[in-house]
PDB file of N, CA, C, O and CB in Angstrom:
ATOM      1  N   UNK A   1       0.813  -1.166   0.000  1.00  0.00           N
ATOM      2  CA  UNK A   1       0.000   0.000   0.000  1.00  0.00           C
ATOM      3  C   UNK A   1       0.878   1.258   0.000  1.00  0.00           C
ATOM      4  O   UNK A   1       0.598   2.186  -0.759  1.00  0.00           O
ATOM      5  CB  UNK A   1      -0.937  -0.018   1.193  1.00  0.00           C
ATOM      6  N   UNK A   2       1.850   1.314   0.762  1.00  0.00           N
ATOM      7  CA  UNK A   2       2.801   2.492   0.716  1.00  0.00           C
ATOM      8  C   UNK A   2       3.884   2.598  -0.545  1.00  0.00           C
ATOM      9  O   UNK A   2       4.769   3.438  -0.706  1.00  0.00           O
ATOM     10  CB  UNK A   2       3.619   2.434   2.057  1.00  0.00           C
ATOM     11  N   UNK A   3       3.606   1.732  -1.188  1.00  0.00           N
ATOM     12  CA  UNK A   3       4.864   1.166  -2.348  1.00  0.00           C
ATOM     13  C   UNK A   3       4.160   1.936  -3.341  1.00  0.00           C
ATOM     14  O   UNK A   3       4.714   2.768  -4.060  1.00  0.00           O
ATOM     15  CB  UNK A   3       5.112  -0.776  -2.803  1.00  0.00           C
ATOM     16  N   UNK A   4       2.553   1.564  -3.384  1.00  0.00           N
ATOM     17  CA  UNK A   4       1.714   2.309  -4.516  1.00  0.00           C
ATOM     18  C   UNK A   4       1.539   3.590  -3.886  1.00  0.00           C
ATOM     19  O   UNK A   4       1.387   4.386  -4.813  1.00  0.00           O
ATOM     20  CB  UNK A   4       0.214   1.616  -4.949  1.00  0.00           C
ATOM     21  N   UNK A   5       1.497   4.031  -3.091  1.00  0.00           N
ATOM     22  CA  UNK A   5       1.155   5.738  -2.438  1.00  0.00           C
ATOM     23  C   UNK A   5       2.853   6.375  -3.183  1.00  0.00           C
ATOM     24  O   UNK A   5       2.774   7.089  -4.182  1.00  0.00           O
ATOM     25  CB  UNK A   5       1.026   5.865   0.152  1.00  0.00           C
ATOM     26  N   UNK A   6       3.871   6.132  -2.764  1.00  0.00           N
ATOM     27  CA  UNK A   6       4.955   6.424  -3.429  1.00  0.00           C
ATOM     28  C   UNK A   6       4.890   6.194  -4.738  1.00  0.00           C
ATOM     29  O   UNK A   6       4.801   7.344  -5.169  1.00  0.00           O
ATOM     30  CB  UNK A   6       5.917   5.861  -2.965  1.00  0.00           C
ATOM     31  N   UNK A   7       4.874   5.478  -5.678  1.00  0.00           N
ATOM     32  CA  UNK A   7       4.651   5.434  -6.907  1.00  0.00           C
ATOM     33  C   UNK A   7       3.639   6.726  -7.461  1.00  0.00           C
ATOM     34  O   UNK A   7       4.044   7.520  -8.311  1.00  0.00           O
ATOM     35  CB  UNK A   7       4.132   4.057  -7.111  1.00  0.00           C
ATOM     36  N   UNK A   8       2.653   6.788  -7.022  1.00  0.00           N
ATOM     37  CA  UNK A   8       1.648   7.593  -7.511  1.00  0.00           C
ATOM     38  C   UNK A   8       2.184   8.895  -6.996  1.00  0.00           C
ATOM     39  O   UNK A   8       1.557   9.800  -7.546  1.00  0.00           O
ATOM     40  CB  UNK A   8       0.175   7.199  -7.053  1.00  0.00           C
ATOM     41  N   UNK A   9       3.124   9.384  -6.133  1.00  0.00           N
ATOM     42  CA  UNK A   9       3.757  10.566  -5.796  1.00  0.00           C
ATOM     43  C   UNK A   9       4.672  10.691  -6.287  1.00  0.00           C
ATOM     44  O   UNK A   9       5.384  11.444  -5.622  1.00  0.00           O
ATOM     45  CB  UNK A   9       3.983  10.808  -4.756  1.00  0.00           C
ATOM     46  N   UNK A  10       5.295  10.251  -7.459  1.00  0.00           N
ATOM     47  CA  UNK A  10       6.541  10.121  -7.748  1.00  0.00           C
ATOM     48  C   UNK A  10       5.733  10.498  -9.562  1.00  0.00           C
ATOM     49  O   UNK A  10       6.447  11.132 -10.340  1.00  0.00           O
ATOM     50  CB  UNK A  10       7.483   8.390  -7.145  1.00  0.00           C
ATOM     51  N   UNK A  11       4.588  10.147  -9.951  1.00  0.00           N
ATOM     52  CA  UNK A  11       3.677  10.103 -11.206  1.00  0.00           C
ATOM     53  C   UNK A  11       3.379  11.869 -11.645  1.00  0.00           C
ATOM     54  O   UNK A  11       3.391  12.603 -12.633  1.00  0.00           O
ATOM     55  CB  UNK A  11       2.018   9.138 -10.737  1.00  0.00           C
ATOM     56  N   UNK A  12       3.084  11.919  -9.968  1.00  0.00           N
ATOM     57  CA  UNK A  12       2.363  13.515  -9.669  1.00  0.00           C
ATOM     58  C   UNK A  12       3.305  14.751 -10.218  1.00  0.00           C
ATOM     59  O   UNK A  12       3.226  15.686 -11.015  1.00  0.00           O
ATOM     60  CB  UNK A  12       2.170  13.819  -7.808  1.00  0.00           C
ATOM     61  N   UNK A  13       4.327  14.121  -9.212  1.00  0.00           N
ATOM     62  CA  UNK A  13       5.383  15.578  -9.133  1.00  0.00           C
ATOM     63  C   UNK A  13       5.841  15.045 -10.779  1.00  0.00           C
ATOM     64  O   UNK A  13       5.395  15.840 -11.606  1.00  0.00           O
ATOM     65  CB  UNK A  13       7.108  15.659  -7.482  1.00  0.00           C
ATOM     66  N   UNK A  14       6.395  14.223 -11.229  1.00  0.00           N
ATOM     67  CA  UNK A  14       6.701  14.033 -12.956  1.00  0.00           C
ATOM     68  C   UNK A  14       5.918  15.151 -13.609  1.00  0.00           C
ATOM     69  O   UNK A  14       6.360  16.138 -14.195  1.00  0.00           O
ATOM     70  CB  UNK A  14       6.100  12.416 -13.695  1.00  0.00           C
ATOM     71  N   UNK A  15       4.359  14.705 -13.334  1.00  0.00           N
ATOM     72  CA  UNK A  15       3.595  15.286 -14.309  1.00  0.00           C
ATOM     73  C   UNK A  15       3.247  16.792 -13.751  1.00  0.00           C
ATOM     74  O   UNK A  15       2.867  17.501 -14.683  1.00  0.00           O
ATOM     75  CB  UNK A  15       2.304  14.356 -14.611  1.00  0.00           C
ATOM     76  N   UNK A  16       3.266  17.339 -12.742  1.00  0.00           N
ATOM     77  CA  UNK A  16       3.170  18.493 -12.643  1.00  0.00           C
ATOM     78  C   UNK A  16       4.484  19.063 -12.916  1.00  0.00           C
ATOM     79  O   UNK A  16       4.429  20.285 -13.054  1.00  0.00           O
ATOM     80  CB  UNK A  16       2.621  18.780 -11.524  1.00  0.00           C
ATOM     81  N   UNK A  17       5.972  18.417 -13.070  1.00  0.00           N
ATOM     82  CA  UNK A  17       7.349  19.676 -13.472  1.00  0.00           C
ATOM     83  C   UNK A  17       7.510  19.017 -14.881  1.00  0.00           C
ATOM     84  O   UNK A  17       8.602  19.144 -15.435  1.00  0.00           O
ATOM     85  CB  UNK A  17       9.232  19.655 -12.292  1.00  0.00           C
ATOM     86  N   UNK A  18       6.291  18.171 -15.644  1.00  0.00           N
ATOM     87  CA  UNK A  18       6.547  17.908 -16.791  1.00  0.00           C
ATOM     88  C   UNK A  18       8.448  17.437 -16.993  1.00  0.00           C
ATOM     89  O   UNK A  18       9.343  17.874 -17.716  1.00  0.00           O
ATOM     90  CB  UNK A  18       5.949  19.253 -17.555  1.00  0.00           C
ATOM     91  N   UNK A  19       8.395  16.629 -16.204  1.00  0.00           N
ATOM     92  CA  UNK A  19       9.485  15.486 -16.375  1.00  0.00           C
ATOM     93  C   UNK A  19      10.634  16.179 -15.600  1.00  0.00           C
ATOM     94  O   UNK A  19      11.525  15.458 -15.152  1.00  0.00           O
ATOM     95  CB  UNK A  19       9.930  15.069 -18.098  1.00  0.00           C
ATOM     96  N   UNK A  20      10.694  17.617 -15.388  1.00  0.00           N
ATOM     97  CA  UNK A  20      12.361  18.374 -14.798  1.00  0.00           C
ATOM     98  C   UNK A  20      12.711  17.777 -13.645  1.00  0.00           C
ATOM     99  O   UNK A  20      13.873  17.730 -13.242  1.00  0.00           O
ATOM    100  CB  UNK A  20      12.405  20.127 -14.352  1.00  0.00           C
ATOM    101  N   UNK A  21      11.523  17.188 -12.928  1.00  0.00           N
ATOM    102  CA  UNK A  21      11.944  16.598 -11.486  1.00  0.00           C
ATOM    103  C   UNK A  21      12.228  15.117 -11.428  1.00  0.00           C
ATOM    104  O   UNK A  21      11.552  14.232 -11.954  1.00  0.00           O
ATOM    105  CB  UNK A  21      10.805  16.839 -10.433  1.00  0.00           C
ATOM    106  N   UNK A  22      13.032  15.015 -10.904  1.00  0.00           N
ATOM    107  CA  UNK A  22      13.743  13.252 -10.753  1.00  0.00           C
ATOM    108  C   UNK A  22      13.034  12.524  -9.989  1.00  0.00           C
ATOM    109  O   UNK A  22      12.754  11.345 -10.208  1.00  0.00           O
ATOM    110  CB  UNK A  22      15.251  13.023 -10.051  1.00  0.00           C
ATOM    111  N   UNK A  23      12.620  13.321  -8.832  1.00  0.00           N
ATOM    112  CA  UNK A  23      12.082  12.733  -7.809  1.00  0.00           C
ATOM    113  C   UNK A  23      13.383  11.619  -6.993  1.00  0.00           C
ATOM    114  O   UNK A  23      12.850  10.651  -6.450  1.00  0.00           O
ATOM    115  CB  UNK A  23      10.689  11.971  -8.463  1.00  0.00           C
ATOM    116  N   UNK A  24      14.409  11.643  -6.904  1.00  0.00           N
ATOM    117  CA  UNK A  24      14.969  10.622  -6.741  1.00  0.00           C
ATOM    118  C   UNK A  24      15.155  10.266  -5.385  1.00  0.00           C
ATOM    119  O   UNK A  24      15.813   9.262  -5.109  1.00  0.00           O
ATOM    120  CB  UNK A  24      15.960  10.661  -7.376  1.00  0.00           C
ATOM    121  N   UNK A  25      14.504  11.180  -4.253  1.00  0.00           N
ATOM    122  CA  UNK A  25      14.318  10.804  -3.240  1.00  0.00           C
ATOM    123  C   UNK A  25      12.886   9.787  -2.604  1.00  0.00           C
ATOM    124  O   UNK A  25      12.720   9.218  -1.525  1.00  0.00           O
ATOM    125  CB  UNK A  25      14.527  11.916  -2.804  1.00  0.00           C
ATOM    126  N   UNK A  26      12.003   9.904  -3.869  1.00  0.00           N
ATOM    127  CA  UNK A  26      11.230   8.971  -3.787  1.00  0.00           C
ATOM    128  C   UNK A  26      11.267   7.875  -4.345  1.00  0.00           C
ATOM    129  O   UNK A  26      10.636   6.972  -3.796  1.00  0.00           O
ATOM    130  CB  UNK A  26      10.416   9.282  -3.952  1.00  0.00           C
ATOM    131  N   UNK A  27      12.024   7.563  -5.645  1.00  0.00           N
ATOM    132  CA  UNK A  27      12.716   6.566  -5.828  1.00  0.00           C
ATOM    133  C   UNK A  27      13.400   5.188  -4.726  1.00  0.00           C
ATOM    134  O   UNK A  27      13.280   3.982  -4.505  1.00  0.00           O
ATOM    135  CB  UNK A  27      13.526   7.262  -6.369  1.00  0.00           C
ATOM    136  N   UNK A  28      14.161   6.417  -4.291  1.00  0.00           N
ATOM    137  CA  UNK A  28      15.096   5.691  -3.643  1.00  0.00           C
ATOM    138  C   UNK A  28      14.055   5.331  -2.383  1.00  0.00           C
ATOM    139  O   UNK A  28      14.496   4.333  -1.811  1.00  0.00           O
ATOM    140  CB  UNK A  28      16.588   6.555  -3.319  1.00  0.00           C
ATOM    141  N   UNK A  29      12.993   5.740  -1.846  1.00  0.00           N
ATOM    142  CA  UNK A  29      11.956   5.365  -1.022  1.00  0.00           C
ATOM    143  C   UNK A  29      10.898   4.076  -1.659  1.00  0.00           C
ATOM    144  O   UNK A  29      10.253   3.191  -1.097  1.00  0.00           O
ATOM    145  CB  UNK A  29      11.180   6.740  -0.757  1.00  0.00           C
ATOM    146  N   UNK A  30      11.052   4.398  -2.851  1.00  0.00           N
ATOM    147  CA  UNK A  30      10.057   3.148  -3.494  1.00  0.00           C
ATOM    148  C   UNK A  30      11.128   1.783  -3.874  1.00  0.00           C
ATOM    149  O   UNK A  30      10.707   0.626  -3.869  1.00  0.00           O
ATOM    150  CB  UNK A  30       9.148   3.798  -5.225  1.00  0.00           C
ATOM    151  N   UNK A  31      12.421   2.111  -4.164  1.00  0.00           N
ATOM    152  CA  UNK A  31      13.104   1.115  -4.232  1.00  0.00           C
ATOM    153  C   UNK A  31      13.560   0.268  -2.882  1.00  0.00           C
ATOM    154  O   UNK A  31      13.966  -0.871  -3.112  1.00  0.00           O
ATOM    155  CB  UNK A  31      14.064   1.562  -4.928  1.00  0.00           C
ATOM    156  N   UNK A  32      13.539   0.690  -1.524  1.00  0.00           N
ATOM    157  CA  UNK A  32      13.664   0.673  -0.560  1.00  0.00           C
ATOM    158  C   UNK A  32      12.608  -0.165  -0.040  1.00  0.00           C
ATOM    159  O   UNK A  32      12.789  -1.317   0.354  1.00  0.00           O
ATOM    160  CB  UNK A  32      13.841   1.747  -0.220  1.00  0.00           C
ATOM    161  N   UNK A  33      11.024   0.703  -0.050  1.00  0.00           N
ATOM    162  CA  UNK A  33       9.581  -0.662  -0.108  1.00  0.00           C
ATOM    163  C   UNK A  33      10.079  -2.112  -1.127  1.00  0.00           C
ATOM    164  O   UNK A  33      10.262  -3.308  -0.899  1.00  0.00           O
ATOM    165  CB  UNK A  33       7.730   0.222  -1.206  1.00  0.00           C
ATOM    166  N   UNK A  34      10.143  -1.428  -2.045  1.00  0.00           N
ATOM    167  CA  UNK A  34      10.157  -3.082  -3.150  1.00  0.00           C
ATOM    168  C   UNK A  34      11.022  -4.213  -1.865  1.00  0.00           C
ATOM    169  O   UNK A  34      10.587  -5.248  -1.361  1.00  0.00           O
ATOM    170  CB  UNK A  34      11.662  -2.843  -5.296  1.00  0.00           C
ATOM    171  N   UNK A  35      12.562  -3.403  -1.604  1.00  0.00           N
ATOM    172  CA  UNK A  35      13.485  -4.517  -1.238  1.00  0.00           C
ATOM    173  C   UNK A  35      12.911  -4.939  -0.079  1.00  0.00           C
ATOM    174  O   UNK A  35      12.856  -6.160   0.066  1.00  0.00           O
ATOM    175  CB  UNK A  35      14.982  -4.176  -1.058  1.00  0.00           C
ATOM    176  N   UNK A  36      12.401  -4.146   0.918  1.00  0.00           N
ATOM    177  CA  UNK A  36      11.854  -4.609   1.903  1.00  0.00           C
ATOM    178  C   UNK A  36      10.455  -6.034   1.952  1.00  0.00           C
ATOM    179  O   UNK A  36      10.188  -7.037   2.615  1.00  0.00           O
ATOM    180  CB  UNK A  36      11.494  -3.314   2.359  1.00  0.00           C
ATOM    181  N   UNK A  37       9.886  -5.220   0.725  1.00  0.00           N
ATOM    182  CA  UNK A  37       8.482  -6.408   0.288  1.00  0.00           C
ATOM    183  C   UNK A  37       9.099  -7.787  -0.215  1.00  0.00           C
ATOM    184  O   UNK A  37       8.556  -8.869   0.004  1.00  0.00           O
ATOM    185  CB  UNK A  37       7.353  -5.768  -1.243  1.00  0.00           C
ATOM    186  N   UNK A  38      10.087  -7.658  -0.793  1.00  0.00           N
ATOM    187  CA  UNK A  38      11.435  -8.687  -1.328  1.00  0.00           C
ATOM    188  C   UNK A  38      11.261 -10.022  -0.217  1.00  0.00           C
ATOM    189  O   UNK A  38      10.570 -11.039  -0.277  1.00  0.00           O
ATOM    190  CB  UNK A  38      13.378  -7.730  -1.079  1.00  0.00           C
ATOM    191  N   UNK A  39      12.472  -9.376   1.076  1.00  0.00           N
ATOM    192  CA  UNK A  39      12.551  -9.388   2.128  1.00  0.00           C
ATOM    193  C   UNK A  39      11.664 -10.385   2.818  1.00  0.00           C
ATOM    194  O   UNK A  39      12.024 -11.545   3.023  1.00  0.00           O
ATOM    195  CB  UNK A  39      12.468  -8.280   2.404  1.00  0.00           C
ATOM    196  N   UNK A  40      10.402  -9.862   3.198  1.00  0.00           N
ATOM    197  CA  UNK A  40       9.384 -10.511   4.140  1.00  0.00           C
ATOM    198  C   UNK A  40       8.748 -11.455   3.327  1.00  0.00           C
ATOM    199  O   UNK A  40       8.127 -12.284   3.991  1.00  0.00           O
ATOM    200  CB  UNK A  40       8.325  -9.539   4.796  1.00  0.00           C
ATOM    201  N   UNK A  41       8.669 -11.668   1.694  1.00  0.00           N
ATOM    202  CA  UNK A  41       7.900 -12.821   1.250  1.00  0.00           C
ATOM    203  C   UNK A  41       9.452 -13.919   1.029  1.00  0.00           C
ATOM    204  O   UNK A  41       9.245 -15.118   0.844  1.00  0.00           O
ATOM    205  CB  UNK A  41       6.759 -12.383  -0.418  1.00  0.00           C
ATOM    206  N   UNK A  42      10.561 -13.534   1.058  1.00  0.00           N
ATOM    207  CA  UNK A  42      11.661 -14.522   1.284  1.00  0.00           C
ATOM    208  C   UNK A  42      11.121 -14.592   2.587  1.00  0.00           C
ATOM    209  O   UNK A  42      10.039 -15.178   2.542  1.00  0.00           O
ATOM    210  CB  UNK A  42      13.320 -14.140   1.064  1.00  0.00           C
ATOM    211  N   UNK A  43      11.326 -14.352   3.359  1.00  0.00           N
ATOM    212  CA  UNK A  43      11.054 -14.865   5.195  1.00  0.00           C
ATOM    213  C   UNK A  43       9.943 -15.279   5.384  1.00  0.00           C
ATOM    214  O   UNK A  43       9.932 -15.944   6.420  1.00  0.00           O
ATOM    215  CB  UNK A  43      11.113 -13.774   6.403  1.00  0.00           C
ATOM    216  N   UNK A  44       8.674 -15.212   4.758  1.00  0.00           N
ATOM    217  CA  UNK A  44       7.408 -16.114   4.743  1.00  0.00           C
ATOM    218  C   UNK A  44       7.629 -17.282   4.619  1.00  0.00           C
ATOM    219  O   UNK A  44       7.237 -18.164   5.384  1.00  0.00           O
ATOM    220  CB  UNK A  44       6.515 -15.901   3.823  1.00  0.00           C
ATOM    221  N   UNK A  45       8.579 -17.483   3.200  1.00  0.00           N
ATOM    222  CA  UNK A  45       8.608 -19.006   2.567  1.00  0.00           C
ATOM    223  C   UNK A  45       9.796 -19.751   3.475  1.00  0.00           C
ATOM    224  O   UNK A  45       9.993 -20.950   3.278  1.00  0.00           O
ATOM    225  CB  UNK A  45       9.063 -19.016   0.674  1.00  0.00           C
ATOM    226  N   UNK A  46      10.444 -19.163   4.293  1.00  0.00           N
ATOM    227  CA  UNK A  46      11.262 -19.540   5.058  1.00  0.00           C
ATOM    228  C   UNK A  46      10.863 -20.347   6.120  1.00  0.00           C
ATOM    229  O   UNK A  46      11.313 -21.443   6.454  1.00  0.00           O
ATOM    230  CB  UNK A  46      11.817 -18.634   5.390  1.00  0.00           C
ATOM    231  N   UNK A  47       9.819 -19.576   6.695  1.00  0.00           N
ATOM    232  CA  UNK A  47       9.105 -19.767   8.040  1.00  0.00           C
ATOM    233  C   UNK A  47       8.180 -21.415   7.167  1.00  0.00           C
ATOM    234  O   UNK A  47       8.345 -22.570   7.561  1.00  0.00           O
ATOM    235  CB  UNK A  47       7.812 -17.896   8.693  1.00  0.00           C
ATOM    236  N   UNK A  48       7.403 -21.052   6.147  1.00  0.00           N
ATOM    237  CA  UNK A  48       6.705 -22.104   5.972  1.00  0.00           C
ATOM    238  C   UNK A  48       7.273 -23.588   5.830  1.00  0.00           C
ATOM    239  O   UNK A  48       6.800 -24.655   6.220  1.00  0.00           O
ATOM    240  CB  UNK A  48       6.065 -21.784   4.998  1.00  0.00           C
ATOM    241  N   UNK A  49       8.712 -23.231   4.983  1.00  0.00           N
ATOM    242  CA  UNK A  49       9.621 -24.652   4.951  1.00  0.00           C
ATOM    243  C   UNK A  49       9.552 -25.171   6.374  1.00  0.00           C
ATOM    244  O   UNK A  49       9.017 -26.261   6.577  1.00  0.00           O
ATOM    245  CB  UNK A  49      11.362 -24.426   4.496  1.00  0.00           C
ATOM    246  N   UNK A  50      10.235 -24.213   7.716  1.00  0.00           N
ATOM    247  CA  UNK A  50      10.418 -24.599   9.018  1.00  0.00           C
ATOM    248  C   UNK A  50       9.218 -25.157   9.356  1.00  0.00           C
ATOM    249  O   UNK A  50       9.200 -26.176  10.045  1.00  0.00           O
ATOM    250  CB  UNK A  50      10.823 -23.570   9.903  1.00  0.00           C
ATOM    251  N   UNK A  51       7.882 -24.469   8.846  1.00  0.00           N
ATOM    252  CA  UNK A  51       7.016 -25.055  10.121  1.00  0.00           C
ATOM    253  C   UNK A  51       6.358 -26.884   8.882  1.00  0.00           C
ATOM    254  O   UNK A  51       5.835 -27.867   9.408  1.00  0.00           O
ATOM    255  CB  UNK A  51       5.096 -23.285  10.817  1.00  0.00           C
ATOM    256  N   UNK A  52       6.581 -26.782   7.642  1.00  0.00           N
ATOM    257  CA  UNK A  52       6.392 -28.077   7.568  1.00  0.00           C
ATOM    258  C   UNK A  52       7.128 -28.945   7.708  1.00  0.00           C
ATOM    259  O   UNK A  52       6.758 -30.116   7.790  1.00  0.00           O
ATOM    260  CB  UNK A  52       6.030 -28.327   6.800  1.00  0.00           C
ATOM    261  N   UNK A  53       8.466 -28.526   7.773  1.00  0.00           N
ATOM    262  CA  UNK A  53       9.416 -29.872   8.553  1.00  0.00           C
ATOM    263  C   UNK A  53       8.570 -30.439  10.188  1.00  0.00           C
ATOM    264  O   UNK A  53       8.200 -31.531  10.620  1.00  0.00           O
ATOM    265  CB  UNK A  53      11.438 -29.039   9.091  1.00  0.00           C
ATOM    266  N   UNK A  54       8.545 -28.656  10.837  1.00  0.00           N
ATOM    267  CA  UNK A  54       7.994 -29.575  11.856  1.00  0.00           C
ATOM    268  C   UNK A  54       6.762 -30.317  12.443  1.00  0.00           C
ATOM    269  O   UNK A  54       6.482 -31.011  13.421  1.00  0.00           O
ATOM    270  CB  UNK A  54       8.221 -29.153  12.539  1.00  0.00           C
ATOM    271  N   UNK A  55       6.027 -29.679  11.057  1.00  0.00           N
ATOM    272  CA  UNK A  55       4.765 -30.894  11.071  1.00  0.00           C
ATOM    273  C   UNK A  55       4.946 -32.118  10.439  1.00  0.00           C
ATOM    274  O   UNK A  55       3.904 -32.769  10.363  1.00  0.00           O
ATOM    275  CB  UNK A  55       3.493 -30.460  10.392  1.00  0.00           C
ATOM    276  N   UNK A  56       6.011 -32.684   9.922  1.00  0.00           N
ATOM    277  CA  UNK A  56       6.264 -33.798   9.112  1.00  0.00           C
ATOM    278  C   UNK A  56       6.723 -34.506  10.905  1.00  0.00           C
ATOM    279  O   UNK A  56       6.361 -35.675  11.046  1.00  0.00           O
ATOM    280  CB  UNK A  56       7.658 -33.568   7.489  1.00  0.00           C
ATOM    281  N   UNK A  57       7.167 -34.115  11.670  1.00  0.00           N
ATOM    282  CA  UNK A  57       7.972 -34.494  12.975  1.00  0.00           C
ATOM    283  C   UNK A  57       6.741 -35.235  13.467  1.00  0.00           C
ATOM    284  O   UNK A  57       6.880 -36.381  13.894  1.00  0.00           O
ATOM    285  CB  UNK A  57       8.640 -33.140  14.070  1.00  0.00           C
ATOM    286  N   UNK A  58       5.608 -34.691  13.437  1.00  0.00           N
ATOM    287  CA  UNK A  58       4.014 -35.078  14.283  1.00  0.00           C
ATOM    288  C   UNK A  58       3.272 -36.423  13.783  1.00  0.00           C
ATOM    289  O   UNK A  58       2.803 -36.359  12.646  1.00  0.00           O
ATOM    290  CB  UNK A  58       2.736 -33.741  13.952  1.00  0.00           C
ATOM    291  N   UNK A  59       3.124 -37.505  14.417  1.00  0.00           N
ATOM    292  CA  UNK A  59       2.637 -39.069  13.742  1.00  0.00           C
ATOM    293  C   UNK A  59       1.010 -38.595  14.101  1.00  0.00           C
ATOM    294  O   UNK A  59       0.448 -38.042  15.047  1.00  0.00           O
ATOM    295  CB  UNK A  59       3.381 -40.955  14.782  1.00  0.00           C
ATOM    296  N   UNK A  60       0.609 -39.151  12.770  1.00  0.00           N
ATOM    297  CA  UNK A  60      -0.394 -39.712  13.047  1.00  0.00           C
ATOM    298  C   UNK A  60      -1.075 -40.474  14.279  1.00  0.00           C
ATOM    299  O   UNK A  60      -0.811 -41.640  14.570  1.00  0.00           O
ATOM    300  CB  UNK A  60      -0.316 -40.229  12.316  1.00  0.00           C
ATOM    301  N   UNK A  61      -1.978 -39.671  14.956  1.00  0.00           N
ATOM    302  CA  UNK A  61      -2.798 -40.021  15.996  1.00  0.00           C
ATOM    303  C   UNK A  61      -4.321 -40.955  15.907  1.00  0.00           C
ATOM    304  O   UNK A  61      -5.379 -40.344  15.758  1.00  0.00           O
ATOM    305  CB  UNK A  61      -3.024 -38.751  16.498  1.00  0.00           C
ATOM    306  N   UNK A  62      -4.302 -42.150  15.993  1.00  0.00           N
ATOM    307  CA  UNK A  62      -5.592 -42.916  15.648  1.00  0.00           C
ATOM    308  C   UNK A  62      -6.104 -42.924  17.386  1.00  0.00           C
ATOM    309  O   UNK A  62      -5.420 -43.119  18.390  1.00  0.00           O
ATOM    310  CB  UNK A  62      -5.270 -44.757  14.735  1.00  0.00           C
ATOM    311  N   UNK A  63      -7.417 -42.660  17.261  1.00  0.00           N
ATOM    312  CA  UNK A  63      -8.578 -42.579  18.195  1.00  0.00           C
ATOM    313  C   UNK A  63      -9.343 -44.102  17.995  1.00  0.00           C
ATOM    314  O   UNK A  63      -9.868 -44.441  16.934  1.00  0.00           O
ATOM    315  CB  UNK A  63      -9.643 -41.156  17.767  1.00  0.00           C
ATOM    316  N   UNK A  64      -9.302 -44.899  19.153  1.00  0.00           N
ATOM    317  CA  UNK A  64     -10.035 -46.166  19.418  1.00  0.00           C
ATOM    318  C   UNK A  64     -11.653 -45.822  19.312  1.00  0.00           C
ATOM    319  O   UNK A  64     -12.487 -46.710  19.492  1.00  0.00           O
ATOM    320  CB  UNK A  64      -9.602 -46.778  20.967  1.00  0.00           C
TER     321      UNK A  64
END
């Protein structure tokens, strides 16, 4: 959500200095979200490997 709020502020100021502005401090703020969003879906799939190893650890429980 903040990745697209930066993007669309970075669209604005373009189109209102008709291209003179770099914006490159928002850049470097939107490139910063991306790596971060990067980041936490590597560490999602991380966490998920860990937690199905340790459900592979858990036997089957049969009820009489």
């Amino acid at each position: 959500m903040e990745f697209n709020k930066i993007n669309k502020d970075i669209g604005d100021r373009k189109k209102k200095s008709k291209g003179q502005d770099k914006c490159e401090e928002l850049i470097e703020a939107s490139n910063l979200k991306k790596k971060e969003q990067a980041d936490a879906e590597q560490e999602a799939k991380d966490l998920l490997v860990k937690r199905d190893q340790k459900l592979n650890l858990i036997g089957n429980l049969v009820h009489d």
